[in-house]
TORNU-253450 format. One record per residue (C-alpha): residue in three letters; z, y, x. Coordinates in steps of 0.1 Angstrom, whole numbers, plus 5000, padded with zeros to 4 digits. Last residue first. Layout:
N
ALAZYX
...
//
This chain:
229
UNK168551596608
UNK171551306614
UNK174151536628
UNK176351346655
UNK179851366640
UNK182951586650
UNK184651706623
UNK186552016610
UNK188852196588
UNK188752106546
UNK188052476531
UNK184952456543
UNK183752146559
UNK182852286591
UNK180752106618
UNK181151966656
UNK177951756673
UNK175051946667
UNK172151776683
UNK169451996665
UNK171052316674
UNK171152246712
UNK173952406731
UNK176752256707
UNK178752106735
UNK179752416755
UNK179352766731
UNK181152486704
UNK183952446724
UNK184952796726
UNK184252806688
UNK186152526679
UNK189052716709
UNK188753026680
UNK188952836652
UNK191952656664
UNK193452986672
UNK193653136641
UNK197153186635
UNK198953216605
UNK199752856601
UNK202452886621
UNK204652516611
UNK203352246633
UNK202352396668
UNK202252096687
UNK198952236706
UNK196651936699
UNK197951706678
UNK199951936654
UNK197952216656
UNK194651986651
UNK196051816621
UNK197452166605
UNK193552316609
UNK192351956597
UNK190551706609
UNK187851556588
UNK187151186602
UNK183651096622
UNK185051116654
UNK188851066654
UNK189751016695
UNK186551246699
UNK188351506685
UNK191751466703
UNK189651426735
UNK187951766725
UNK190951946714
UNK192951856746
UNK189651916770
UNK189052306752
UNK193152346761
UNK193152266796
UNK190152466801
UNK186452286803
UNK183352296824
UNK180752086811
UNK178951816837
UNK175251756831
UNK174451356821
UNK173451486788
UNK176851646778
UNK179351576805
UNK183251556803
UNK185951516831
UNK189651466826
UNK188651206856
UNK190750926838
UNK190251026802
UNK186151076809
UNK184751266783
UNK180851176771
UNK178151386748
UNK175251266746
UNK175651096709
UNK179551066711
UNK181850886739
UNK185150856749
UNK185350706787
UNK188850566797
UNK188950346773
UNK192750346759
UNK195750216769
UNK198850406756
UNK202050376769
UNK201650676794
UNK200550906770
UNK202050836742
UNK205950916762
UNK203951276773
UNK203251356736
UNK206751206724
UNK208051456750
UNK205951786738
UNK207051686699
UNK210651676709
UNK210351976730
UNK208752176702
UNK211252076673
UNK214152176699
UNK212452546706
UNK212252576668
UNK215852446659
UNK217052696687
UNK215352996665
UNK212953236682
UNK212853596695
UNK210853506714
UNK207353376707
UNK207153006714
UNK203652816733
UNK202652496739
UNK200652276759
UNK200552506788
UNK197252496813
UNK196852886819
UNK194152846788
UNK196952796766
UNK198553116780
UNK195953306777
UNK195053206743
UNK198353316735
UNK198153606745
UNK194653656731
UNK196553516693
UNK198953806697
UNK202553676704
UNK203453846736
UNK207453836735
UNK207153486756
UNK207953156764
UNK205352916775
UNK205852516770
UNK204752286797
UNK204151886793
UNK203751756829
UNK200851726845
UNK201451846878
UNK198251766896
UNK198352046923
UNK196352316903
UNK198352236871
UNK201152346891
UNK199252666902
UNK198252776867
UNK201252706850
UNK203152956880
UNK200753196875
UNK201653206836
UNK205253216839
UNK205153506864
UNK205453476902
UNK208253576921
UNK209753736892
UNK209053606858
UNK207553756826
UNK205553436815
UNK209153236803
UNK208252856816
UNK209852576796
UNK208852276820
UNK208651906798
UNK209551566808
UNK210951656848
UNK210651476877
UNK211751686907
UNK210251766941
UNK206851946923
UNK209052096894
UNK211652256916
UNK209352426943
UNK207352626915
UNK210752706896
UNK212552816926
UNK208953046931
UNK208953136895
UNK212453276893
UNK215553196879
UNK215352846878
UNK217752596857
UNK217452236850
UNK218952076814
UNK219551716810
UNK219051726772
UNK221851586748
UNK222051906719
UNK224951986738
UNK222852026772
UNK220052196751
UNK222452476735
UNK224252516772
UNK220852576789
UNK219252806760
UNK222553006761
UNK222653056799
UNK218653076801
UNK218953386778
UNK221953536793
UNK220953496831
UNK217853666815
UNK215153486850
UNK213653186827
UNK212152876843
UNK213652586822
UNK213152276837
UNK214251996810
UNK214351586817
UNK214951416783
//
């Protein structure tokens, strides 16, 4: 696996980089967000490990502006902000995951593995490029959705949990389930920011009260079904 890491502690990204080369990862070093900006559009990387207090530009600008340009490639956010805004921020920059320093190595390697069997799916998997429930349609190719024939605006993150929704309409999906699948986030249950992106999503899709599309199942998580009153 291909790594960038964007990280501007010489000691930090020294450690990280040698840890990740012995643990078998082709490790890439920037030191700043502009290096790291020009290095991920002429390089191929699997996954960009972007600390958000950069010089230059920060981690978070950076996400922003290669998601901008069609970089899609798997990005996890380091940071020492852990508060669930912060990290809404960060999802909502475009990242697929995000670490709070200080961290453990064995964490940071369990999220890159998850990040580059996400991208590896991806690309093997054929599926219809239009998902579809009741009025509510997301095109996979466009990254586009529309709920009766009007378009809905959507952050990186609120177009992850819905495809990953509509993927397993009609199933419960758990809080765990949607960490795991959606933000790779497997072990914090502590946070609450699946409820809070339902609840993004919900403001969207769920408009009309008597096409509700997602509901609770208390003390189960959530599913996406078209409701039948």
């Amino acid at each position: 696996m291909k790594i960038l890491l964007v990280e501007d502690e010489a000691a930090l990204a020294g450690m990280l980089s040698k840890g990740l080369k012995e643990a078998g990862y082709e490790v890439s070093v920037a030191p700043d967000g502009l290096i790291g900006h020009d290095m991920a559009l002429k390089n191929q990387f699997d996954v960009l490990v972007l600390d958000i207090m950069l010089p230059g530009i920060n981690g978070m600008q950076l996400c922003k502006e290669l998601r901008r340009q069609q970089i899609d490639t798997p990005i996890l956010m380091l940071t020492a902000l852990g508060t669930t805004e912060n990290i809404v921020a960060g999802l909502d920059s475009g990242a697929d995951d995000y670490l709070v320093k200080p961290f453990q190595f064995a964490e940071l390697e369990a999220r890159l593995r998850t990040l580059g069997r996400r991208k590896l799916l991806g690309s093997n998997n054929v599926q219809s490029d239009v998902l579809q429930i009741g009025n509510l349609s997301l095109n996979t190719s466009t990254r586009t959705a529309a709920l009766n024939g009007e378009p809905v605006n959507l952050t990186a993150t609120e177009y992850r949990l819905l495809e990953f929704m509509l993927q397993n309409r009609g199933r419960v999906l758990s809080r765990m389930e949607l960490l795991e699948n959606v933000w790779g986030i497997d072990f914090n249950m502590s946070t609450n920011v699946v409820d809070v992106y339902v609840n993004y999503l919900r403001k969207k899709i769920d408009i009309n009260p008597a096409q509700k599309l997602i509901h609770t199942m208390i003390g189960m998580g959530y599913i996406l079904k078209e409701d039948k009153k």
